[in-house]
C-alpha positions as CSV (number, residue, x, y, z in Angstrom):
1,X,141.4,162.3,50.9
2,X,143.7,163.7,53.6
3,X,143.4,167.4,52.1
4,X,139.8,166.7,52.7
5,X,140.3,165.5,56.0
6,X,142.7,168.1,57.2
7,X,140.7,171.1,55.7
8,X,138.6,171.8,58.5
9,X,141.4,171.8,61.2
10,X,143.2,174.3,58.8
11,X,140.2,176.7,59.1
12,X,139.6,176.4,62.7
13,X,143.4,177.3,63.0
14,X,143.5,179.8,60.8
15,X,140.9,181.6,62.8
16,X,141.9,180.8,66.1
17,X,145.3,182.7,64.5
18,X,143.5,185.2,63.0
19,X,141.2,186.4,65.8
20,X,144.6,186.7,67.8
21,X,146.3,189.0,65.3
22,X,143.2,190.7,64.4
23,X,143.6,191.9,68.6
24,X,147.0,192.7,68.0
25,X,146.2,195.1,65.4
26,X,143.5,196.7,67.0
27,X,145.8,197.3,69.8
28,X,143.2,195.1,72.3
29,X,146.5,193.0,73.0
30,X,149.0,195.2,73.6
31,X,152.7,195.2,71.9
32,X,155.9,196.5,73.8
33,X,158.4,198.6,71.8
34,X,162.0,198.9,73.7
35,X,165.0,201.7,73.4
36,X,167.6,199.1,71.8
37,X,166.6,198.6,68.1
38,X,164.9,195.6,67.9
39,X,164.9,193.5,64.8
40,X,163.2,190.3,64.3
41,X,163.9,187.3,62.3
42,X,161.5,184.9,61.4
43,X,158.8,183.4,59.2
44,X,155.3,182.1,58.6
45,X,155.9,178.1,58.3
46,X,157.3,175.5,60.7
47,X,160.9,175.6,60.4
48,X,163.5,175.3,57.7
49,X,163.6,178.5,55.7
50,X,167.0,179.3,57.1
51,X,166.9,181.7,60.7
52,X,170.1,180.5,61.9
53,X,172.2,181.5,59.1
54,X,170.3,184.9,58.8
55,X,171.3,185.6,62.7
56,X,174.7,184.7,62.4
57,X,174.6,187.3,58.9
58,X,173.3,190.4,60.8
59,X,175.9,189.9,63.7
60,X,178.4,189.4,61.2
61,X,176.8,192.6,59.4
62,X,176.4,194.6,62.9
63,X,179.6,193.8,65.1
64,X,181.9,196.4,66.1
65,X,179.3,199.3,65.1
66,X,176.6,198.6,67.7
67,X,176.3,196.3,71.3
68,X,174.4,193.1,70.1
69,X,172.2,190.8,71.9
70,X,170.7,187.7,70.3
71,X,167.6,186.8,72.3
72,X,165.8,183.3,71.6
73,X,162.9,181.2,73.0
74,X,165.4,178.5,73.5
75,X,163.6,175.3,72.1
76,X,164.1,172.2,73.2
77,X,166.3,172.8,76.6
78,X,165.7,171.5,79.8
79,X,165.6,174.8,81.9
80,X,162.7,177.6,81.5
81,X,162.7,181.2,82.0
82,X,165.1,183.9,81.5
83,X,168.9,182.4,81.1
84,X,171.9,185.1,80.6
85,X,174.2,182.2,78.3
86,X,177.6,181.7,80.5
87,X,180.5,179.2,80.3
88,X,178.5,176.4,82.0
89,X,175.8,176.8,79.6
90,X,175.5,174.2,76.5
91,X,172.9,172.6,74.3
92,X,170.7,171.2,76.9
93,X,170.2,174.7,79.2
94,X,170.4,176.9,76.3
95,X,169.1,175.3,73.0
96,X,171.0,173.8,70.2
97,X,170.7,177.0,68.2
98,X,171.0,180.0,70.8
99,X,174.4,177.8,71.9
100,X,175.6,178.2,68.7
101,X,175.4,181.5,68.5
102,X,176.9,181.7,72.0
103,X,179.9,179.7,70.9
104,X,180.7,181.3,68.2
105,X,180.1,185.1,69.1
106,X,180.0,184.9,72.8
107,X,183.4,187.7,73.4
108,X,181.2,190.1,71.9
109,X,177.5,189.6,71.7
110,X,175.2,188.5,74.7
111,X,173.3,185.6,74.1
112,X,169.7,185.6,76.2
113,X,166.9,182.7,76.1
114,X,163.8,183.3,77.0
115,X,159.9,182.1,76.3
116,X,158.8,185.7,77.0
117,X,160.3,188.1,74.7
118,X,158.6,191.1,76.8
119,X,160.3,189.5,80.3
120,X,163.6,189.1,78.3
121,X,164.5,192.4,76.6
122,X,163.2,193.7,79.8
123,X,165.9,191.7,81.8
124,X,168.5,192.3,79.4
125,X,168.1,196.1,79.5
126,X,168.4,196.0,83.5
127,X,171.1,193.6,83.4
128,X,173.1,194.8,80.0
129,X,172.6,198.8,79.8
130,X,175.2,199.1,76.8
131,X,173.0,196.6,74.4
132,X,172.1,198.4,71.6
133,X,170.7,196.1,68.8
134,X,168.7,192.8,70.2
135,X,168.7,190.2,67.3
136,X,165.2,188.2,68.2
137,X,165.6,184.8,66.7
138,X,162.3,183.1,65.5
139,X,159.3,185.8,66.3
140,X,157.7,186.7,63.6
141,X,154.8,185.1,65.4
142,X,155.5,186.8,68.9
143,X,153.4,190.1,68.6
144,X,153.6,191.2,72.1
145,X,157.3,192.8,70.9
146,X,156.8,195.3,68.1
147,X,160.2,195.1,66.3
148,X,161.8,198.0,65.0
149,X,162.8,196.2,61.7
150,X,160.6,192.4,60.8
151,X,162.4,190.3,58.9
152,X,160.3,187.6,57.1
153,X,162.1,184.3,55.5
154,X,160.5,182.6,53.1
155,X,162.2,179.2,51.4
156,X,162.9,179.2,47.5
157,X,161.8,175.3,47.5
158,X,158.5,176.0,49.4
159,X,157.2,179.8,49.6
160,X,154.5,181.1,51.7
161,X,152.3,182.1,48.8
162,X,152.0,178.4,48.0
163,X,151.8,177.2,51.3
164,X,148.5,176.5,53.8
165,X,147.8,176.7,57.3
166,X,148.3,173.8,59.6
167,X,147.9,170.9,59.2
168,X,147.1,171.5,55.9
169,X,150.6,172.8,54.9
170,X,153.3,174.2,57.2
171,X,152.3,177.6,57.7
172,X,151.6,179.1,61.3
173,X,149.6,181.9,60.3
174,X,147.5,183.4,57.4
175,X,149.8,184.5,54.2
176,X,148.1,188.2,55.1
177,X,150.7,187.8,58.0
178,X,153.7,188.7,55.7
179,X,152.0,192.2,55.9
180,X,153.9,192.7,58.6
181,X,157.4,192.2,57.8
182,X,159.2,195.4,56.7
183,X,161.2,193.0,54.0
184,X,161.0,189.6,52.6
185,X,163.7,187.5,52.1
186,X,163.5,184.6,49.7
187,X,165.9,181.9,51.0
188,X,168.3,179.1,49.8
189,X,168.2,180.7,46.6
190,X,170.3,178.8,43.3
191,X,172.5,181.0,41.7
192,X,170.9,180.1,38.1
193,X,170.3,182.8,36.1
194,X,166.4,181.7,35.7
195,X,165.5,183.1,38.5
196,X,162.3,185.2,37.9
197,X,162.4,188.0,40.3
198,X,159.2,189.1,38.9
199,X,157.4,186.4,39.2
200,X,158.3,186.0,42.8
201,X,157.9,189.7,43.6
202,X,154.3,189.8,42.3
203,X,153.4,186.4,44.5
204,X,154.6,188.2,47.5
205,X,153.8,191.6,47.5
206,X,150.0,190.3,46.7
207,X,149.8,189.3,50.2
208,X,152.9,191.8,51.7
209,X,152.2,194.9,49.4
210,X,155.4,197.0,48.7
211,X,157.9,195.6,50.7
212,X,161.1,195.5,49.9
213,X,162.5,192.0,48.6
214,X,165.6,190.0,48.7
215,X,167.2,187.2,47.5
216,X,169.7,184.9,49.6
217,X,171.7,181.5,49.0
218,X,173.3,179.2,51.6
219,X,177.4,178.6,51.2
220,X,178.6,175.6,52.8
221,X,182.2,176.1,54.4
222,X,185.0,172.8,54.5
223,X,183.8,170.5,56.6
224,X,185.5,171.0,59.9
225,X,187.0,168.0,62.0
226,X,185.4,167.4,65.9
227,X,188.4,165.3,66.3
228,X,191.9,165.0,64.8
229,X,191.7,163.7,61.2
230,X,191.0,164.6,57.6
231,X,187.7,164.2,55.5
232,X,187.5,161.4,53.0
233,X,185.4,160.5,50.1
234,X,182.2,158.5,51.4
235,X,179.8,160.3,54.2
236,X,177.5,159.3,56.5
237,X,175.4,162.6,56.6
238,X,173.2,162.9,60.4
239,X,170.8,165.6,60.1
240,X,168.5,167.2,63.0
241,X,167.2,169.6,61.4
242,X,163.5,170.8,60.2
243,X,164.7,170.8,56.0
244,X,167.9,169.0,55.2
245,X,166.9,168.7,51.3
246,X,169.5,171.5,50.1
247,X,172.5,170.0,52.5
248,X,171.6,166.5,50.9
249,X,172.1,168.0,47.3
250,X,175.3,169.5,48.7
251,X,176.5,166.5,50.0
252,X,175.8,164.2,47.4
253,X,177.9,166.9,44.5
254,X,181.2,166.7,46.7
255,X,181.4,163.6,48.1
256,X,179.6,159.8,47.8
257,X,176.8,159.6,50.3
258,X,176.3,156.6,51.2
259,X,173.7,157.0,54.1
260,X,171.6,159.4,55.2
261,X,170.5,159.3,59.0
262,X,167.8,162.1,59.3
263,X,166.5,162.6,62.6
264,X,163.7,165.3,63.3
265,X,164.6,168.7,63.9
266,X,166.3,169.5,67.7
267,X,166.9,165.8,68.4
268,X,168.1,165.3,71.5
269,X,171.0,162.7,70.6
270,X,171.5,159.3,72.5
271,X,174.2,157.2,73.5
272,X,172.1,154.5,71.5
273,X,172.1,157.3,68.4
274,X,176.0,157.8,68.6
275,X,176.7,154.0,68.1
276,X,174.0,152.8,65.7
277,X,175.4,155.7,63.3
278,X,179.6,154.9,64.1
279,X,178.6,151.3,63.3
280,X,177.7,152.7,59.7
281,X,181.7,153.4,59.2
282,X,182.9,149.9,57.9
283,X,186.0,151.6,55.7
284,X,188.6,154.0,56.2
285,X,187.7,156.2,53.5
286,X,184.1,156.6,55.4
287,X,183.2,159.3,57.9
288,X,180.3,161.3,59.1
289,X,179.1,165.0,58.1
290,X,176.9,166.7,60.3
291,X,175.9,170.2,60.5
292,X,176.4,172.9,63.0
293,X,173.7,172.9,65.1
294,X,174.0,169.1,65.8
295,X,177.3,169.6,66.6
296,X,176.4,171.5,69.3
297,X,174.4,169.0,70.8
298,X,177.3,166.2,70.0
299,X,180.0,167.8,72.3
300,X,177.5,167.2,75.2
301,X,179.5,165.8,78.4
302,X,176.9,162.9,78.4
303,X,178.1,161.5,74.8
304,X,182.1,162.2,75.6
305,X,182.5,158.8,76.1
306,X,180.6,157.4,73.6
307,X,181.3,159.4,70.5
308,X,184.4,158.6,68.1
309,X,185.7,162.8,67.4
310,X,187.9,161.1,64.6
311,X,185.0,160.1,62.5
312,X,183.2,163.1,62.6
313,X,182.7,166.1,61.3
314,X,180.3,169.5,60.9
315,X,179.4,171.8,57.8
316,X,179.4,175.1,58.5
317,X,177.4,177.6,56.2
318,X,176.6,180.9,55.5
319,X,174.1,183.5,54.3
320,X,174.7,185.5,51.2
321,X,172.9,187.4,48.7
322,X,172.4,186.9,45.2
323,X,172.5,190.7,44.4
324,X,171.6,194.3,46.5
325,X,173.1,192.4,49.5
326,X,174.6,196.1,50.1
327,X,171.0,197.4,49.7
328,X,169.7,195.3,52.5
329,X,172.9,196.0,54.8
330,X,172.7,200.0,54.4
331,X,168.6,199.5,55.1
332,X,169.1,197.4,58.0
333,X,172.1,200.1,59.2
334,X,170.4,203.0,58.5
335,X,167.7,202.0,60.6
336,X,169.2,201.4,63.4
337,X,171.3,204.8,63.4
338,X,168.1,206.3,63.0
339,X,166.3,204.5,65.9
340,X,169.4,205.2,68.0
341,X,169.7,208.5,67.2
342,X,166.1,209.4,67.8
343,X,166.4,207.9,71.7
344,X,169.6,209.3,72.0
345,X,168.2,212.6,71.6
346,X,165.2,211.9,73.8
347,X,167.1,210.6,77.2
């Protein structure tokens, strides 16, 4: 009954997307290209399919050949416009995820939020001559930059090709969208032999054509202490995030979870929040697992007084691929030495 309910809205969405795209392509909205090497990140559904992880794997991939900028939106801060990420920055005038990246990387990549993606290369450039490679975090969707490389995510659990449009499903835009990516990366990946690559390259390149195709995992790190003390047995796991069902089955084959507080993604935590979830912790072999990005938001000067450090701790995790990882590196290098070749030659 609720398919049938949703259906319309789905179609009316799906137009109201498609009509927009459709100008895109005909060149009656107009895209920007920019002398840096632009590559974008991103997908077609809401959230989830790993963006974060995939950021933090080209800067990892990128550093110390090229000057990198990660640009993002910025969701859920308190400020608007263009922000240049400093020391007085955090989670609250930056973004949860853009001040991650700023934490960890911030000694050698520039970290810029933005709602405009036209206004902020264009600030960057003026302001940061040397950048060379702009990382652009969640815009697949945002066609007024025309990248020089489009990454498209898709999840393992819950790929586009099975998905529907809003509200139907999760998807912001027509499956035809993937057309646009130059490659498609299947995300959160097992590492079970079963996978069929075939299977999953004929679902996609129906709606992408020939693109090339890659498969990723997630790695989860040691759990790394906020405050001074040592991981136990039981977790309390607190989640903020869009899709926490692969951390969960993480969790749950190293340690004994024994509670689950999911919140929805970019929470804004409380000082209410912080002590309903400590109160959880009734044994000493007991503590709380959180990820990254909520970290972030947890070291807030607001919650310093509130929050117990010695009970809590994050998970970080990275991207890796299940084979041609090297493939994908030299495509995404190679590209880039190209672009800046070409522009090199040209100024």
């Amino acid at each position: 009954m609720l398919f049938v309910l949703l259906y319309p809205f789905s179609v009316l969405y799906g137009w109201i997307t498609g009509v927009r795209n459709f100008l895109f392509d005909l060149g009656l909205k107009r895209s920007s290209s920019f002398s840096p090497a632009v590559i974008g990140v991103g997908n077609l559904s809401v959230g989830g399919t790993g963006k974060s992880p995939m950021i933090e794997y080209l800067v990892n991939l990128l550093d110390g050949r090229f000057q990198l900028a990660i640009l993002s939106r910025g969701y859920g801060r308190e400020t608007r416009g263009y922000r240049l990420a400093n020391d007085t920055d955090d989670a609250a005038t930056l973004g949860d995820e853009p001040y991650q990246f700023y934490k960890k990387f911030k000694t050698t990549v520039t970290v810029v939020v933005c709602e405009s993606r036209v206004e902020g290369i264009t600030r960057l450039m003026r302001e940061k001559p040397s950048v060379q490679v702009i990382l652009l975090d969640d815009a697949f969707q945002h066609r007024a930059v025309r990248p020089l490389f489009s990454i498209l995510l898709t999840d393992f659990s819950k790929p586009f090709f099975t998905d529907f449009l809003l509200p139907r499903g999760r998807l912001r835009e027509s499956r035809w969208g993937s057309r646009r990516a130059d490659a498609v990366i299947v995300t959160k990946c097992s590492d079970e032999p079963s996978l069929d690559e075939s299977h999953w390259q004929r679902s996609i390149h129906f709606y992408s054509k020939a693109k090339p195709i890659f498969f990723s995992g997630i790695r989860y790190k040691k759990p790394v202490a906020m405050g001074d003390s040592s991981p136990a047995k039981n977790v309390v796991l607190v989640t903020g995030i869009a899709n926490s069902a692969t951390l969960v089955t993480y969790v749950k084959s190293h340690f004994n979870l024994v509670h689950h507080v999911h919140f929805d993604d970019h929470h804004h935590y409380s000082a209410a929040d912080i002590e309903n979830i400590q109160q959880k912790i009734n044994s000493p072999d007991t503590f709380i697992l959180t990820t990254e990005k909520d970290m972030v938001k947890l070291i807030s000067p607001a919650l310093k007084d509130v929050i117990n450090t010695k009970l809590w701790f994050y998970l970080p995790i990275e991207t890796y691929f299940l084979k041609s990882g090297s493939e994908f590196d030299k495509l995404i290098a190679d590209k880039i030495e190209d672009h800046l070749t070409i522009h090199s030659s040209k100024s």
